[in-house]
C-alpha positions in Angstrom: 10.4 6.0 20.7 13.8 6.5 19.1 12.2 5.1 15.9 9.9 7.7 16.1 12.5 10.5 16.5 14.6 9.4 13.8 12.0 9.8 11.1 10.9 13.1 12.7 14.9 14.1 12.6 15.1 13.1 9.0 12.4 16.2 8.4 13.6 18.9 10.7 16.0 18.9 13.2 15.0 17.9 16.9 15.8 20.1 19.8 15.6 19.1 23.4 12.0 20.7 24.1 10.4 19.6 21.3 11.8 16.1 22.3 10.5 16.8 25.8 7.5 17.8 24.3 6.9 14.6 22.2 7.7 12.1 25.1 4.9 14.3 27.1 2.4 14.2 24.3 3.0 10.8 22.3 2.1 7.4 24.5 3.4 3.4 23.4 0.4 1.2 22.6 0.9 -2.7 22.4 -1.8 -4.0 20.2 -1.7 -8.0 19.1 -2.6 -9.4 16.3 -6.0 -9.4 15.0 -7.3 -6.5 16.9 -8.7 -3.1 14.9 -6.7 0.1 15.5 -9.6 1.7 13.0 -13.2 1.0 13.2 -15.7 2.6 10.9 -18.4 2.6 13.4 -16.2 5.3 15.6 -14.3 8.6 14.5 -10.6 8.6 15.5 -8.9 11.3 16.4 -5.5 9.0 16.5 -2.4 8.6 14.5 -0.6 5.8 15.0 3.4 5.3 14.2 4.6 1.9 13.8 7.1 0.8 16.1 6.9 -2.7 15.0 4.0 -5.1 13.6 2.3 -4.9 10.5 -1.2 -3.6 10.0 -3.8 -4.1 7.1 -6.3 -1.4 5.9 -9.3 -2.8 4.4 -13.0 -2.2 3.9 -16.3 -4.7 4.3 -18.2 -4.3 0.9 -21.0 -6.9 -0.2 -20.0 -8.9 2.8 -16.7 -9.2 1.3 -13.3 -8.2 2.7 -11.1 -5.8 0.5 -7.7 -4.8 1.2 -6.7 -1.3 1.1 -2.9 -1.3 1.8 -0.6 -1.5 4.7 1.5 -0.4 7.2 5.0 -1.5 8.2 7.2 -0.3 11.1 8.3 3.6 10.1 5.2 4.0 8.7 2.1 6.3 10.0 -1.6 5.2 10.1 -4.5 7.2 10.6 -7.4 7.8 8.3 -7.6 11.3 7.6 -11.2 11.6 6.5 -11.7 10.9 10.9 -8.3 12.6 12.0 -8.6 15.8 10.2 -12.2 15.6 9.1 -13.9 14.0 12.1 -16.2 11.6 10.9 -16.0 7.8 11.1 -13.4 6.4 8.8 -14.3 4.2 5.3 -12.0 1.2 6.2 -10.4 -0.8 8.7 -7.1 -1.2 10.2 -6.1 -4.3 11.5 -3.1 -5.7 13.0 -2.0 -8.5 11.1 1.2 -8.9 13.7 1.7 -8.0 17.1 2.6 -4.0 17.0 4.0 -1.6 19.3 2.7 2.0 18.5 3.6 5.4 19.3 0.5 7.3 19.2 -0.8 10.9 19.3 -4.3 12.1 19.4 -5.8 15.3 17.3 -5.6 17.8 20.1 -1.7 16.8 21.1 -0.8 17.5 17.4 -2.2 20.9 16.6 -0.7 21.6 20.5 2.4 20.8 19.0 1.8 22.5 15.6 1.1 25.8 17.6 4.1 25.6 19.8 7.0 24.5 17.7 6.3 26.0 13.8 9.3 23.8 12.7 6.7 21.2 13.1 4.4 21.9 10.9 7.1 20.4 8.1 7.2 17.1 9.4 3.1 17.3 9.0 3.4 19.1 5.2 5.9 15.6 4.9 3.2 12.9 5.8 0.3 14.7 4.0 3.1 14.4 0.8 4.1 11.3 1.9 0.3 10.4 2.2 -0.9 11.9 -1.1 2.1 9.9 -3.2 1.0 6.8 -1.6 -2.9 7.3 -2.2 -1.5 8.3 -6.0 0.5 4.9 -6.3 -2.8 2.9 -5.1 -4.6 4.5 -7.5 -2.3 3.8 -10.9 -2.5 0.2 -9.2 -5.7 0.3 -9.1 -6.2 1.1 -13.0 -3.9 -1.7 -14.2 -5.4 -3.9 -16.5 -4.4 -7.5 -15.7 -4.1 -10.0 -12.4 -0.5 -10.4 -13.8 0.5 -6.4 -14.1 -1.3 -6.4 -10.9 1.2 -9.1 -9.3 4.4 -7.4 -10.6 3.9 -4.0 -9.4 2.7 -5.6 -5.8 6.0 -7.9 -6.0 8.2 -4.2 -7.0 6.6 -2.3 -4.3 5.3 -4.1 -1.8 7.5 -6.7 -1.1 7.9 -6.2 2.1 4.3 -8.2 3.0 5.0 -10.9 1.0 6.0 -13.5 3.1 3.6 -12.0 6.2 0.1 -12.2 5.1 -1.7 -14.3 3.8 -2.7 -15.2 -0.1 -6.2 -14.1 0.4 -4.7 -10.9 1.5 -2.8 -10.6 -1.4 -5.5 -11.7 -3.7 -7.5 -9.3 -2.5 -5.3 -6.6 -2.4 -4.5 -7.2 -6.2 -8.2 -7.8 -6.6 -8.2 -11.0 -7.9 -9.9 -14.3 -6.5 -7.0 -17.2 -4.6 -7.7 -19.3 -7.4 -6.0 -16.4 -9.7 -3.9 -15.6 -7.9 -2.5 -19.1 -7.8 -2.7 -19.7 -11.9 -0.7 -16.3 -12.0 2.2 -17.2 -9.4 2.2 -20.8 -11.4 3.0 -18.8 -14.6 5.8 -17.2 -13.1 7.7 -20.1 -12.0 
């Protein structure tokens, strides 16, 4: 859980009830690979906080797979559309690793939120946080070749690279394997 406090202490600063508090409220999850934290058949009133692992959002359309984005240890996951708005979520998430969580449910947040107002900044962060990332996926999104595509997933997401798989990646960029290949061919 120190993990978890360090991020939180790079917001506000943590005092000993609010850490008491958190190690009351927040439970460890081990979750191996291949499992769904996220499920669109089911509202979830969970965020989850990477410990370690890495996890894939992605959504079923056309009977086709298409990856959303992922999560890395430091990061949170949740989809707010279920965790704020309580209806069941548009993608998946799936551990693509063997993760350790620290998690927290809807009611345990807003219990915190009411009793320790300095909290409410580390939420203002994530929805910032949350909101730049969204914005990011969305210039991505509007970029007009494979290549472009490739480049700005090498610059800022480099991090996955070497643990999923090309078809991830392909998808992710939203181009087929086969063009994904031709464009990693070009750059060597």
């Amino acid at each position: 859980m120190e993990k978890l406090f360090q991020v939180i202490a790079s917001i506000i600063v943590l005092n000993a009830e609010l850490v008491d508090c958190l190690r009351k409220k927040v439970y460890r999850q081990e979750v191996k690979k291949g499992n769904y934290i996220l499920d669109p058949s089911k509202v979830s009133d969970k965020m989850f906080f990477v410990e370690s692992g890495l996890i894939r959002g992605f959504y079923i359309k056309e009977g086709k797979d298409i990856t959303t984005g992922f999560m890395r240890e430091g990061d949170f996951a949740l989809s707010p559309i279920s965790f704020f708005g309580n209806m069941p979520p548009f993608e998946y998430l799936e551990t693509v690793e063997d993760c350790v969580f620290y998690v927290i449910n809807r009611e345990n947040l807003h219990y915190i939120y009411d009793n320790f107002a300095e909290f409410n900044k580390v939420g203002r962060f994530l929805v910032e946080d949350y909101y730049v990332r969204s914005e990011t996926r969305t210039h991505f999104i509007r970029m007009n070749t494979g290549e472009e595509k490739y480049k700005f997933f090498l610059k800022n997401y480099s991090y996955v690279v070497n643990r999923i798989s090309n078809q991830h990646i392909a998808s992710f960029i939203g181009v087929t394997p086969e063009t994904l290949s031709r464009i990693r061919a070009k750059k060597r």
